[in-house]
N, C-alpha and C positions, 0 to 999 in steps of 0.2 A: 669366222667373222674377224677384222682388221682390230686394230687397238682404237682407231678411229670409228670407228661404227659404235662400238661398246662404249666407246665415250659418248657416244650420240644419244645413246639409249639413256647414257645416267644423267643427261642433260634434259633429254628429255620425263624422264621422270623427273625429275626437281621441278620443270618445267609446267607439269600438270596439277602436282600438286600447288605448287604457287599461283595458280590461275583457281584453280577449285577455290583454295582460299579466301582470293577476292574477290571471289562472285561471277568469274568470266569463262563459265560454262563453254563459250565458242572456242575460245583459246584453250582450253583444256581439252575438247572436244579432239582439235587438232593432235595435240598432243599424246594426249590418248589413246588416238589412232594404232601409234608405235607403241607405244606399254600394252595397248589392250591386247595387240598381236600377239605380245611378249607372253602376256597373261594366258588367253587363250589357248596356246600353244605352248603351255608349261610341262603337257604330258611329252610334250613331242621336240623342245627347245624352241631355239630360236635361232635363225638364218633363213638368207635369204638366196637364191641362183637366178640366175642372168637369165630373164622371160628373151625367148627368142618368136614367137608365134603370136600373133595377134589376139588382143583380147577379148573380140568375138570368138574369131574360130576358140580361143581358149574355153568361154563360157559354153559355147555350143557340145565341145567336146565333155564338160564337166555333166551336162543336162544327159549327153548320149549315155555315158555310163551310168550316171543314176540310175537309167530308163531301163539298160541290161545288165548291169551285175547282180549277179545273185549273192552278193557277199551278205550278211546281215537277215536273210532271210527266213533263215530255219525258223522254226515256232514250235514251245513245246505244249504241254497242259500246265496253263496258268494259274495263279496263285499269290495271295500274299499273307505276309507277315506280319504283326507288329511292333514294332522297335519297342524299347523300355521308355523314351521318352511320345508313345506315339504315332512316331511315324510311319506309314505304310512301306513295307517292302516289296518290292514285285520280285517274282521268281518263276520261273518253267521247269520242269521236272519231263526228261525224256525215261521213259522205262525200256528196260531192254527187251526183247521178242522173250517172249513165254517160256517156250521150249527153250530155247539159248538159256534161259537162266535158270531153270530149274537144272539141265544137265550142268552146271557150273557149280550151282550149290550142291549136287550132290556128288560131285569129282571134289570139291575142297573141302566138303565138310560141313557144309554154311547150312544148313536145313533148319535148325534152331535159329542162327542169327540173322539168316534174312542174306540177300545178296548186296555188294557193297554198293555204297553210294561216292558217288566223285562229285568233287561240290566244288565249283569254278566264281572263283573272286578275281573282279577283274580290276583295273587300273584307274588312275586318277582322268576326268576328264576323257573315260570311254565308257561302253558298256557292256550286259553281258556278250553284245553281237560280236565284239573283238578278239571272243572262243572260235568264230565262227570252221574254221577248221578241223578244228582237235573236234567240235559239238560233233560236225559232220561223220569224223572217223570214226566215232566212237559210240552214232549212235544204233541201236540194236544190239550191243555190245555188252554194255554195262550202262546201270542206270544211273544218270547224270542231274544234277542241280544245276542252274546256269540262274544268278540274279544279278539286281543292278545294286549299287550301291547308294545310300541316300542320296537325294539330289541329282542321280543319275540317271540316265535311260527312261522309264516307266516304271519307275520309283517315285514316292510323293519328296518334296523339298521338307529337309529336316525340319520337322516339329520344333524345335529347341534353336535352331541357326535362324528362323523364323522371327524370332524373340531373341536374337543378337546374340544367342550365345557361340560359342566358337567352337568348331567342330573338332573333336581331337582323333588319336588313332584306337583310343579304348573303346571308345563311342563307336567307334566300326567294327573293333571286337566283340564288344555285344549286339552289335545288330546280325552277325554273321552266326552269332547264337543263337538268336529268334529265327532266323533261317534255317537252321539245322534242325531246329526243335519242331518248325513246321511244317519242314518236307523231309526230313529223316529222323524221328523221332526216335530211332531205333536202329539198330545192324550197323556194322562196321563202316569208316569214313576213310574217305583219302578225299585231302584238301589241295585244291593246287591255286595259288594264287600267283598274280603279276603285278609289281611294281607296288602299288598299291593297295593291291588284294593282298599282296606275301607279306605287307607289314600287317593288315587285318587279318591273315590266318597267323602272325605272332603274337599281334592284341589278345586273339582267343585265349591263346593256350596262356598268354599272362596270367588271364584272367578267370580260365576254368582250366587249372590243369589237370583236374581228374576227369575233364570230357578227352582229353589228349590219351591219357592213361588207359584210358578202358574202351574206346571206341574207336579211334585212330590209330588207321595201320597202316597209312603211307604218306606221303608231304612231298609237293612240290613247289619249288622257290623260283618264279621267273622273270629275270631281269626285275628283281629287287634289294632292299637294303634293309638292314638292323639298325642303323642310327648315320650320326653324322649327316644327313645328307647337307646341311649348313654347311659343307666344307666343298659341295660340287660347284665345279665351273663351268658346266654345260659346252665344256670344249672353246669357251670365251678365256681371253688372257686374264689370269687373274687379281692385277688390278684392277681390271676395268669390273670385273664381276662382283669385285669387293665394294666399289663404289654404289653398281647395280644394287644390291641386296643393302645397303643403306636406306634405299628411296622406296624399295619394291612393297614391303607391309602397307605404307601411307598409301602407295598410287594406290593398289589394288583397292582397300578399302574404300579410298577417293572412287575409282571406276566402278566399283562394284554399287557405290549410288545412284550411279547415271548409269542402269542397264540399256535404257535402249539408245541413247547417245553413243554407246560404245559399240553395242551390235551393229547401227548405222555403220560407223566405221567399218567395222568385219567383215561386213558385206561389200563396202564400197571398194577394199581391197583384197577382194578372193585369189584374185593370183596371185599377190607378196604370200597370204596366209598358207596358199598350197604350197609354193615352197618352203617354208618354216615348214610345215608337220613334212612334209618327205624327206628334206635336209635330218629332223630331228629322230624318225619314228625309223627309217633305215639305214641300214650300213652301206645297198647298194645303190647308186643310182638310176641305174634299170631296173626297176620295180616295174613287174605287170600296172600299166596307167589303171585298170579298172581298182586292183587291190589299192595303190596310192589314193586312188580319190575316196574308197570306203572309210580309210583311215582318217580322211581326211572331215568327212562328215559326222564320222564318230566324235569326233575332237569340235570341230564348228557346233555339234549340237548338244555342248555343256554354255550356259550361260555365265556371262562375266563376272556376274555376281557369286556366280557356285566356285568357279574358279577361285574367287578373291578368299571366300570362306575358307577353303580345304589348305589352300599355302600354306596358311602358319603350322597347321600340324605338323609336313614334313620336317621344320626345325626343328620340334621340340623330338621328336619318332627316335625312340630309342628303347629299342628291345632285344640289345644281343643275349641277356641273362635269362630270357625266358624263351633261348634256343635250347638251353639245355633240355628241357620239359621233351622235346622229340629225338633224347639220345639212342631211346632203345626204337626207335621207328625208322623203318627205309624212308630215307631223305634225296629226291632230286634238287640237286642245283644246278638254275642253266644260262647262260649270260652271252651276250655278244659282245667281242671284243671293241665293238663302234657304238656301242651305247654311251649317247652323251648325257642322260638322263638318269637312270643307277648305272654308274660303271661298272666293269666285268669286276674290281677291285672290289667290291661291295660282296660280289657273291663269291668270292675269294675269301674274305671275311667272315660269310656265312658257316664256309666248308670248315674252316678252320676250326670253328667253336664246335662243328661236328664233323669229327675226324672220318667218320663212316661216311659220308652222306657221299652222293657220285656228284660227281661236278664237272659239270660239262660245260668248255668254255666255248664259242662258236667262233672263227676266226671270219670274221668282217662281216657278222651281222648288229644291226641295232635294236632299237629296242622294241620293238613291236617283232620281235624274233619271232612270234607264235604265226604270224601274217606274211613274215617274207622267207622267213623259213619251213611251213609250217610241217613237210614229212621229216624233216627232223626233229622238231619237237613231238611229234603224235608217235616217233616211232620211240623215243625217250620213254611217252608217258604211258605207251603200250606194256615196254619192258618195266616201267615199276606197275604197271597193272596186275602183270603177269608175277610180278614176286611177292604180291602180296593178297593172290586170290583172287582178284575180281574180273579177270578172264584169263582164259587157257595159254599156258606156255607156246609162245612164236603165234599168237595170237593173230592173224590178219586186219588191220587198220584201213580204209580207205587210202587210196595215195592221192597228192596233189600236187606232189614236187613242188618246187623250189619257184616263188614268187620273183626272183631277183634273179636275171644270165649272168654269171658271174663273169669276170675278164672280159667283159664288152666297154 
């Protein structure tokens, strides 16, 4: 995006807020428009690519894939949680085939502690369906957790953001607690979190690190960050982002009171919005269209208001001190070098504070790496599978190659 655009943005957020102000909902409404996008599309940035195709055929083709992608599909055996403040957590629990796991436990030893569980925290402003790959490889495999995070997916709207409190990243550490306590109360854990989820499997261990110590045997970190994230520029120049991030607490909260004024908007402009999340979620721009537009529904069906709530946490999110707590644990880190949203620099940071951990930098993927790259993430998280018991060495994973032709 130009220095001009970014200045548009910050003009435009001043813009909205001074209309909210004095009462002139229409003129903010407009305004709006642009920050909501911005908002919306926080998991994914923000930018925009040159619509060459007509807006129908554009809408028709967005209804076609809905109609046949199987992306988001899987479904396990249901279940929830309840948060410490209340809130309902939705969760699916896939078990592995029988026989698969019984011969597993008794090749590794596991007959006393159960076979392991892999427990999938997913991103801001998606949900659990944005596993949908890794779920697929791995199920019959090992027995898998897939939940949504408060306010997300078929998860109930935080109990306590409800009542204006403000959502923080400890408050997702313990929800991912009540998670754990309700669909693996017992037997050994590997945690893998993205973006969002990696700083809520930090929160955890901040905050229980003797559930780290004694039941956690493996950790994966994807396209996420230990702090600073106040310092990213989502690939925008960074004065202009400095400006940005002056107005963006007000708008949001401003938008986040006029949810359906702003959804109006969202909807009124589907195709600016599908390109912001494909501009933001990938490194290539040939992404399978069916995968781009799952992604893109993932991200369209968090509401404005949720978005607005979750922002402020990433500011304050700062937990590189309580990386130590996974020093004696096999640690993946995995980043794409086109992530405009955690930079590969972030999970560079990660590896650093653990010297062990493997770190896998992806050369021109983004940030929804798990969706456009996803046989090499699943072949990643097979091999720490494999090293830490919870299936057979050179273990076979589903394949599904590479969402993105690269050099096109």
């Amino acid at each position: 995006m130009s220095g001009d655009s970014t200045q548009g943005a910050a003009v435009a957020a001043q813009a909205v807020t001074e209309a909210a102000a004095a009462g002139n909902w229409r003129r903010a409404g407009l305004a709006g428009t642009v920050i909501g996008m911005v908002a919306a599309g926080a998991a994914a940035g923000v930018a925009v690519e040159r619509l060459t195709v007509g807006r129908g055929m554009r809408k028709k083709a967005r209804l076609a894939l809905d109609s046949t992608g199987p992306y988001g599909a899987l479904r396990g055996t249901p279940a929830t949680a309840l948060a410490d403040d209340g809130t309902e957590l939705y969760f699916e629990t896939d078990e592995p085939e029988s026989r698969a796991s019984a011969r597993r436990r008794k090749f590794f030893g596991r007959r006393e502690s159960g076979p392991v569980t892999v427990v999938f925290s997913h991103g801001y402003c998606l949900s659990q369906d944005s596993w949908h790959f890794q779920r697929a490889a791995l199920r019959g495999s090992v027995r898998t957790v897939h939940w949504d995070q408060r306010s997300h997916g078929r998860s109930a709207r935080g109990a306590a953001q409800a009542e204006g409190e403000q959502v923080t990243i400890d408050q997702l550490g313990r929800d991912l607690k009540a998670v754990i306590d309700a669909a693996a109360p017992e037997g050994p854990l590997v945690l893998v979190g993205h973006s969002m989820g990696g700083m809520t499997v930090m929160a955890l261990a901040d905050q229980y690190p003797e559930l780290i110590r004694e039941r956690v045997v493996g950790v994966a970190f994807v396209g996420t960050s230990s702090g600073h994230m106040g310092e990213v520029n989502f690939g925008l120049p960074v004065a202009g982002m400095n400006a940005i991030r002056r107005f963006l607490p007000r708008v949001l909260r401003t938008l986040g009171s006029q949810t359906e004024l702003v959804e109006r908007g969202r909807r009124a402009t589907a195709d600016l919005f599908a390109g912001i999340v494909k501009r933001y979620s990938f490194g290539s721009r040939d992404v399978d269209p069916a995968v781009s537009r799952f992604a893109e529904r993932l991200i369209e069906g968090t509401p404005i208001d949720v978005v607005a709530e979750f922002y402020p946490a990433f500011q304050d999110h700062d937990k590189a001190a309580a990386l130590q707590i996974f020093a004696e644990v096999p640690v993946l880190v995995l980043a794409g070098t086109r992530d405009l949203v955690t930079p590969s620099a972030h999970s560079e940071a990660i590896a650093e504070l653990l010297p062990d951990a493997e770190l896998v930098i992806v050369p021109g993927a983004g940030h929804l790496v798990m969706l456009e790259l996803p046989d090499l993430v699943n072949d990643r998280l097979a091999e720490l599978l494999a090293r830490v018991g919870a299936v057979p060495p050179r273990a076979n994973v589903d394949s599904h190659g590479s969402t993105a032709q690269r050099g096109r």
